[in-house]
MMTF fields as JSON, N, C-alpha, C and O atoms, coordinates in Angstrom:
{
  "mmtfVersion": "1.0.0",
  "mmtfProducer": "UNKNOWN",
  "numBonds": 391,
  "numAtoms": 392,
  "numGroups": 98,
  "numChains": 1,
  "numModels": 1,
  "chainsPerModel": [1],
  "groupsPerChain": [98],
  "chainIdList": ["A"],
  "bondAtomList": [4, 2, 8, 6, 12, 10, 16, 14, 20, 18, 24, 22, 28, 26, 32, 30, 36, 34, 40, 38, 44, 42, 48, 46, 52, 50, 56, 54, 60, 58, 64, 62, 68, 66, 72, 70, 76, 74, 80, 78, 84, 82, 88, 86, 92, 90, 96, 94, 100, 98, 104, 102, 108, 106, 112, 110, 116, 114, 120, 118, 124, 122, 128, 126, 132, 130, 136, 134, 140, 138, 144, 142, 148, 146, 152, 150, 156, 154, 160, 158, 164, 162, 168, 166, 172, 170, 176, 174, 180, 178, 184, 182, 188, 186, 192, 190, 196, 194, 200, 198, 204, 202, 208, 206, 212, 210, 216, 214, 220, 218, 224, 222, 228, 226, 232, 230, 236, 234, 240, 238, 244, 242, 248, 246, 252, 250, 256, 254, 260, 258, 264, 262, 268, 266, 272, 270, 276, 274, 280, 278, 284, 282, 288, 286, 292, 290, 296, 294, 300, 298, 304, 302, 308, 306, 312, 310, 316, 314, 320, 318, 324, 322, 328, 326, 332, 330, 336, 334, 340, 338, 344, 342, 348, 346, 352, 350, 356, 354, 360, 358, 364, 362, 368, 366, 372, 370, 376, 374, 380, 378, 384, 382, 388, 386],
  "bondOrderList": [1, 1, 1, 1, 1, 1, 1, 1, 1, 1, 1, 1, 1, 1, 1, 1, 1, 1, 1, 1, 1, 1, 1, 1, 1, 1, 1, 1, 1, 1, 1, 1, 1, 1, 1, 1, 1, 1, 1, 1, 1, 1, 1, 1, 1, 1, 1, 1, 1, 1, 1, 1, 1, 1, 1, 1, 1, 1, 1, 1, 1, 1, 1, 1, 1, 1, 1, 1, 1, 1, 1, 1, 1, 1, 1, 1, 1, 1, 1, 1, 1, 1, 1, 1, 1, 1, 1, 1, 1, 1, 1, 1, 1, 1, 1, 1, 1],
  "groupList": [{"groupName": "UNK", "atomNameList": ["N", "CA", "C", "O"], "elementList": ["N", "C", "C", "O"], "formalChargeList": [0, 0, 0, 0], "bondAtomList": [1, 0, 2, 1, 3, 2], "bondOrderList": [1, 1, 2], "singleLetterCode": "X", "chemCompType": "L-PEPTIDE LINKING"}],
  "groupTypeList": [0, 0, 0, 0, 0, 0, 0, 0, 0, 0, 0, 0, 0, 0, 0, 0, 0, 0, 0, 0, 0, 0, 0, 0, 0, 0, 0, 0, 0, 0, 0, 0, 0, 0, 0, 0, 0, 0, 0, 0, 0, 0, 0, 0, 0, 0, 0, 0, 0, 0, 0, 0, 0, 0, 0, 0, 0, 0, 0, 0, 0, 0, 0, 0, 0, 0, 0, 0, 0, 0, 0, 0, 0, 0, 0, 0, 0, 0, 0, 0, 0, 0, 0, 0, 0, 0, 0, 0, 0, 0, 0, 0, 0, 0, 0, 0, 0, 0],
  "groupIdList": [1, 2, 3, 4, 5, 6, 7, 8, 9, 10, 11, 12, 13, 14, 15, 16, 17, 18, 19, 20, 21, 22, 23, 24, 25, 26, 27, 28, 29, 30, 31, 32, 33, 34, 35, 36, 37, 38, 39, 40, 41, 42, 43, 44, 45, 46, 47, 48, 49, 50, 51, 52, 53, 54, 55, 56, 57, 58, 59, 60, 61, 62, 63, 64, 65, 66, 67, 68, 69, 70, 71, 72, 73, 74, 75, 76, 77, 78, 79, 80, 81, 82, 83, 84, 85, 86, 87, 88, 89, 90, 91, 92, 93, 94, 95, 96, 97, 98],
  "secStructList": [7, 7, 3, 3, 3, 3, 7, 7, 7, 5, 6, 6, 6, 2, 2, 2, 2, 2, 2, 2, 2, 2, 2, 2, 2, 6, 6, 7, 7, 6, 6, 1, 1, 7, 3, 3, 3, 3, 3, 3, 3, 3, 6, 6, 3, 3, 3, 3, 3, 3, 3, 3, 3, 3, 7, 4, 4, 4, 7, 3, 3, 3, 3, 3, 3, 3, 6, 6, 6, 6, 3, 3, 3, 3, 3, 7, 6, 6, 1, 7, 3, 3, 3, 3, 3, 3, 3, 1, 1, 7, 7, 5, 7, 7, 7, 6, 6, 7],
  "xCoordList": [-136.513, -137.199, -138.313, -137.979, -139.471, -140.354, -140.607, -139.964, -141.143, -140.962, -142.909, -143.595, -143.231, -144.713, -144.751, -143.747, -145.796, -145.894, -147.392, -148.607, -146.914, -148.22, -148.809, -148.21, -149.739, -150.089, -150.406, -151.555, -149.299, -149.259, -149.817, -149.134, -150.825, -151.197, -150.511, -150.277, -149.961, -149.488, -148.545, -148.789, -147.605, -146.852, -147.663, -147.126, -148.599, -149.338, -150.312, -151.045, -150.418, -150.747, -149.603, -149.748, -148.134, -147.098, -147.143, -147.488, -146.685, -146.993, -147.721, -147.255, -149.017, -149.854, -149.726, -150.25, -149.031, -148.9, -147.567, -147.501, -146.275, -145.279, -146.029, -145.52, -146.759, -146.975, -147.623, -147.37, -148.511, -149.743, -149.269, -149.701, -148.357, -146.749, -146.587, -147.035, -145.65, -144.52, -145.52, -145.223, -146.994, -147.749, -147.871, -147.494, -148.654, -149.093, -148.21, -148.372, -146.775, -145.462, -145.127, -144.911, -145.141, -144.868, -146.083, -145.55, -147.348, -148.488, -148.055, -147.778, -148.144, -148.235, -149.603, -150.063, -150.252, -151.396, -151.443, -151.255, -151.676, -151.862, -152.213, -153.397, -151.439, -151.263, -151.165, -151.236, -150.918, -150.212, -148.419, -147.977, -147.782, -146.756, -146.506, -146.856, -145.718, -144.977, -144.072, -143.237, -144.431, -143.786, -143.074, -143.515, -141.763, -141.28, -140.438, -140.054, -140.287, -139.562, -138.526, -138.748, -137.546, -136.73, -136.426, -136.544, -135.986, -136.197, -134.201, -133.351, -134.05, -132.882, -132.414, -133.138, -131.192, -130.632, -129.026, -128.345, -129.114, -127.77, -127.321, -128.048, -126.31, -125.595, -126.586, -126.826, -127.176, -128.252, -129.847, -130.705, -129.858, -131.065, -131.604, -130.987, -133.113, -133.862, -134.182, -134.811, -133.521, -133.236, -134.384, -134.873, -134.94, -135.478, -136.064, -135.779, -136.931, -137.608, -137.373, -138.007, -136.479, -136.526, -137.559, -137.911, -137.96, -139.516, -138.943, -138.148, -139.313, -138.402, -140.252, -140.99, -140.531, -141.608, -140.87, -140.232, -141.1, -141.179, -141.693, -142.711, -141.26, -142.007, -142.059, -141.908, -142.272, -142.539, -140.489, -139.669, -140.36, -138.934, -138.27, -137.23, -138.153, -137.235, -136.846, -135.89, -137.517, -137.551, -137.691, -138.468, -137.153, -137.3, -137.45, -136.441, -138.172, -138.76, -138.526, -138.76, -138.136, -137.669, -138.352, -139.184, -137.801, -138.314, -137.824, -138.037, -137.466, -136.849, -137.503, -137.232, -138.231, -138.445, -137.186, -136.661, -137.154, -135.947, -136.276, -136.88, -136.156, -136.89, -136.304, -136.832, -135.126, -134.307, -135.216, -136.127, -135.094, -135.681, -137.174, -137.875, -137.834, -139.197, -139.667, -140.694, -138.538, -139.202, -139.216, -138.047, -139.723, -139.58, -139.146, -139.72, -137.978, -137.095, -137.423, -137.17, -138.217, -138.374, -137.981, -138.377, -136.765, -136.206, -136.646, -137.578, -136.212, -136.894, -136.18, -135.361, -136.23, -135.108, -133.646, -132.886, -133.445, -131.807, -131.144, -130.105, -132.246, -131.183, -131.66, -131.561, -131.977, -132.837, -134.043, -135.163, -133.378, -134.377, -135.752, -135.493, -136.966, -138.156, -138.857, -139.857, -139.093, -139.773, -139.25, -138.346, -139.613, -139.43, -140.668, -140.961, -141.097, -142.134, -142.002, -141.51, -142.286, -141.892, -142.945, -143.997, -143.051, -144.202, -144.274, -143.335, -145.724, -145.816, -146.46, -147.017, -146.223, -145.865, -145.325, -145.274, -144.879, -144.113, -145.944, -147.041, -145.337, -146.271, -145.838, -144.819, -146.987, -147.576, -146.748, -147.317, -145.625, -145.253, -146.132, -146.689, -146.242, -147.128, -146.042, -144.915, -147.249, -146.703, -146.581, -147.598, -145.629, -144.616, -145.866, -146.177, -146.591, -147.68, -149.101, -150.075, -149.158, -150.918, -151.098, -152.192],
  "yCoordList": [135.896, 135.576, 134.58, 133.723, 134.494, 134.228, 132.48, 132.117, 131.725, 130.422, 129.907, 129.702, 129.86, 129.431, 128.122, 127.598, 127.472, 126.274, 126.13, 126.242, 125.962, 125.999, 125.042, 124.051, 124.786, 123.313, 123.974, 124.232, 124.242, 124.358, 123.36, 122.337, 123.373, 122.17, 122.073, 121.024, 123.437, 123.225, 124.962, 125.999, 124.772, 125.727, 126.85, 127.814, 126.699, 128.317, 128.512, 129.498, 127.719, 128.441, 128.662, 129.722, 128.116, 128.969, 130.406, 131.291, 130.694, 131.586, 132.681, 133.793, 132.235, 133.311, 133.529, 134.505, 132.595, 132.996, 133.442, 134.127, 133.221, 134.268, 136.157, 137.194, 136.254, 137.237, 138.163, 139.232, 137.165, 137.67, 137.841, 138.807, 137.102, 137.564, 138.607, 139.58, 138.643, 140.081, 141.403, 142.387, 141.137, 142.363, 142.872, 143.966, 141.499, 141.958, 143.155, 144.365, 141.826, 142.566, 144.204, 144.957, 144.595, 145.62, 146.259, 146.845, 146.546, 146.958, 147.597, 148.749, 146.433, 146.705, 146.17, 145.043, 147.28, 146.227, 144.888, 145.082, 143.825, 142.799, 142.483, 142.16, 142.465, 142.641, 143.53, 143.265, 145.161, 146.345, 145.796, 146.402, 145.153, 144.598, 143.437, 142.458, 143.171, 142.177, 141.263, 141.488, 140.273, 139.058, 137.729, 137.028, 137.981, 137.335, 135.986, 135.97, 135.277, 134.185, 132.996, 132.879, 132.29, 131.827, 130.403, 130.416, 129.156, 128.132, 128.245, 128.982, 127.393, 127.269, 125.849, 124.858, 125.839, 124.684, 124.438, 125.204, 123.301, 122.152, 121.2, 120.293, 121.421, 120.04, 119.711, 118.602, 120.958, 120.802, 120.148, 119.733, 120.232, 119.838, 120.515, 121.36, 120.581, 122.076, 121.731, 120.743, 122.926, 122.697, 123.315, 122.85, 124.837, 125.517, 126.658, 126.707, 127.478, 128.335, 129.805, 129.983, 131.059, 132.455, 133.286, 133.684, 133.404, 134.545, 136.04, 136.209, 136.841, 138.293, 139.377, 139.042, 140.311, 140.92, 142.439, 142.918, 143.082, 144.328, 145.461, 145.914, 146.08, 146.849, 148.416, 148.638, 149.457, 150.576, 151.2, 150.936, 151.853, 153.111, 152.41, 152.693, 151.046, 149.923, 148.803, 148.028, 148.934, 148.183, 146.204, 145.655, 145.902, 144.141, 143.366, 143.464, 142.84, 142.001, 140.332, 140.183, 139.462, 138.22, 136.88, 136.858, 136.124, 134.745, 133.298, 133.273, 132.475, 131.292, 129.884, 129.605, 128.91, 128.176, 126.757, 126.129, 126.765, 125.428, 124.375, 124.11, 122.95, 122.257, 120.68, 119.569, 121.097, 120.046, 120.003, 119.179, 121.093, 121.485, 121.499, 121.074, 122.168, 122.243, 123.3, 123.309, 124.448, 125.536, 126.998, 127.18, 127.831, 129.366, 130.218, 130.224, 131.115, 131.616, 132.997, 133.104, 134.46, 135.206, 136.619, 137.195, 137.233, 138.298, 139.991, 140.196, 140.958, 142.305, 142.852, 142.1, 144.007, 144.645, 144.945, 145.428, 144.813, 145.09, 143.547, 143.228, 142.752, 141.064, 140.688, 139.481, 141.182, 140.689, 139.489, 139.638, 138.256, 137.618, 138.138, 138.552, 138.104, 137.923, 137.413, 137.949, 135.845, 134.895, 133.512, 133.501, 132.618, 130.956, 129.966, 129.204, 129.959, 129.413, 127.527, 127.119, 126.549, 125.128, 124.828, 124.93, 124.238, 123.683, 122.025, 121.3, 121.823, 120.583, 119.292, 118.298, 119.585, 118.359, 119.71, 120.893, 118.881, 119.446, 119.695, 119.277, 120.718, 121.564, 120.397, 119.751, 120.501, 119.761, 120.398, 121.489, 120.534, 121.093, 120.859, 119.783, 122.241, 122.355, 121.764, 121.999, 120.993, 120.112, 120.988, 121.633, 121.102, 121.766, 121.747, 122.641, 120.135, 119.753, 120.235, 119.746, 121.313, 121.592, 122.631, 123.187],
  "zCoordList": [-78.519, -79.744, -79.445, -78.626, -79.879, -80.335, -80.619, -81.604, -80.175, -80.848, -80.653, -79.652, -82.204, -82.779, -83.109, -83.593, -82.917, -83.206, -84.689, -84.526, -85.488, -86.789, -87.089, -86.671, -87.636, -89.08, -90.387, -90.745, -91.097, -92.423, -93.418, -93.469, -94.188, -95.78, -96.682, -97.282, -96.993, -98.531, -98.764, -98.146, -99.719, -99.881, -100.599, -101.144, -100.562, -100.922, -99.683, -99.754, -98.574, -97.111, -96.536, -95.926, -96.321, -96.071, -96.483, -95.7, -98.094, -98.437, -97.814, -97.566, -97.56, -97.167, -95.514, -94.976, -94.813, -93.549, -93.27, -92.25, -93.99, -93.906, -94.918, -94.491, -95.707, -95.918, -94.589, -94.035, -94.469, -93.04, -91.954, -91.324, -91.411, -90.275, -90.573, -89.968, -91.958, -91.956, -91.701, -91.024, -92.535, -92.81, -91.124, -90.705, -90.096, -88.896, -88.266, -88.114, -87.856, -87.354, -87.49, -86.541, -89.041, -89.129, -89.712, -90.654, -89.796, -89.389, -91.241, -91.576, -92.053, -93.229, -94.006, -93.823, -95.016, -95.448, -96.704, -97.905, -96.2, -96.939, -98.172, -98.276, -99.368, -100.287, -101.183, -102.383, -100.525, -101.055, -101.432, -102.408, -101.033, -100.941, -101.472, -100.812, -103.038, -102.928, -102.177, -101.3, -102.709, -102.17, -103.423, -104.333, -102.746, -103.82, -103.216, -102.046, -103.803, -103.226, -104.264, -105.47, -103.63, -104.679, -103.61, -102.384, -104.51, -103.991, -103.44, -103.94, -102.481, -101.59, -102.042, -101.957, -102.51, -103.384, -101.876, -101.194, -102.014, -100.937, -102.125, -102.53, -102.548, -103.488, -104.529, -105.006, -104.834, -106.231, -105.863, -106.643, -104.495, -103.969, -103.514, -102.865, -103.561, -102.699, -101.103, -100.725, -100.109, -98.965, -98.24, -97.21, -99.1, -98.261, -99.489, -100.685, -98.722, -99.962, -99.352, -98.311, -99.844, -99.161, -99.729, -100.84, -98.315, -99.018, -98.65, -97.726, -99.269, -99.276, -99.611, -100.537, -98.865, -98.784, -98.833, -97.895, -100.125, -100.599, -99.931, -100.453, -98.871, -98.366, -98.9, -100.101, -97.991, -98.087, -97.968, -97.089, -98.956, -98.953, -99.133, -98.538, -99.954, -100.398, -98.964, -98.925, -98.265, -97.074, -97.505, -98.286, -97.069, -97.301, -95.932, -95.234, -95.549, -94.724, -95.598, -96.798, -94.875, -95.194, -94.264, -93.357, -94.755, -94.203, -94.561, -95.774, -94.335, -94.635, -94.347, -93.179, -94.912, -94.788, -94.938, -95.857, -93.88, -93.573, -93.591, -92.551, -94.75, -94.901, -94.179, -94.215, -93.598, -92.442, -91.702, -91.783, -90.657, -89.357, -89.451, -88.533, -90.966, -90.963, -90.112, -89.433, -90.267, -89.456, -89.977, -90.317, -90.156, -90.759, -89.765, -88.676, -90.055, -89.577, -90.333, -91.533, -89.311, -89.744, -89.262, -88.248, -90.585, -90.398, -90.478, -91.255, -89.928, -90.139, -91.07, -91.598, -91.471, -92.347, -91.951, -92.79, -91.344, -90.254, -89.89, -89.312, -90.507, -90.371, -88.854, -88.634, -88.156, -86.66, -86.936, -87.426, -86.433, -86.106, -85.11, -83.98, -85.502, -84.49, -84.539, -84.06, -85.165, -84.966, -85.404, -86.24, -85.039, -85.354, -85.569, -84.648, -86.264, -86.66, -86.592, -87.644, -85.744, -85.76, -86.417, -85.785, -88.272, -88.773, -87.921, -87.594, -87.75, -87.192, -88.185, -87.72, -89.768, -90.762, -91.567, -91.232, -92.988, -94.102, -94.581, -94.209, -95.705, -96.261, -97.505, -97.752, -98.025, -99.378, -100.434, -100.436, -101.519, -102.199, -103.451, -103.67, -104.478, -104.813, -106.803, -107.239, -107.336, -108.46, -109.821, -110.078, -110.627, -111.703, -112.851, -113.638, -112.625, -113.904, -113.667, -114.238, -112.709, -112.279, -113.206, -113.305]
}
């Protein structure tokens, strides 16, 4: 497996670089495909964010932003890890009041 080193700004350039991953990887086009994502809760606290990418014949492509480690952990459709993404700061989370 795979180990990347990034500089992420803010949780909507995550976003767009777990989309832009999954698309490369599996030679899907970039924004024909949803992308959906749900926040990752520890003892009622948010740990991490799962990004889940809609593909082609009900196919799901995934991704995990781990907000311990600060690293994205990215899955194929069969649960196979093939990449590790090490962010090198936390991404800017983006504010509830904008």
């Amino acid at each position: 497996m795979l180990t990347r080193f990034q500089q992420i700004e803010s949780v909507h350039d995550l976003r767009d670089y777990v989309n832009t991953t999954i698309c490369t990887r599996y030679q899907l086009q970039k924004g024909v495909f949803s992308l959906t994502e749900r926040v990752l809760l520890r003892g009622g606290k948010p740990c991490g964010i799962y990004f889940c990418l809609h593909g082609p014949r009900a196919t799901k492509f995934t991704a995990i932003w781990e907000t311990d480690h600060n690293q994205v952990l990215f899955y194929g459709c069969h649960g196979e890890r093939f990449l590790k993404t090490q962010l090198l700061k936390r991404p800017i989370r983006e504010s509830a009041a904008a």
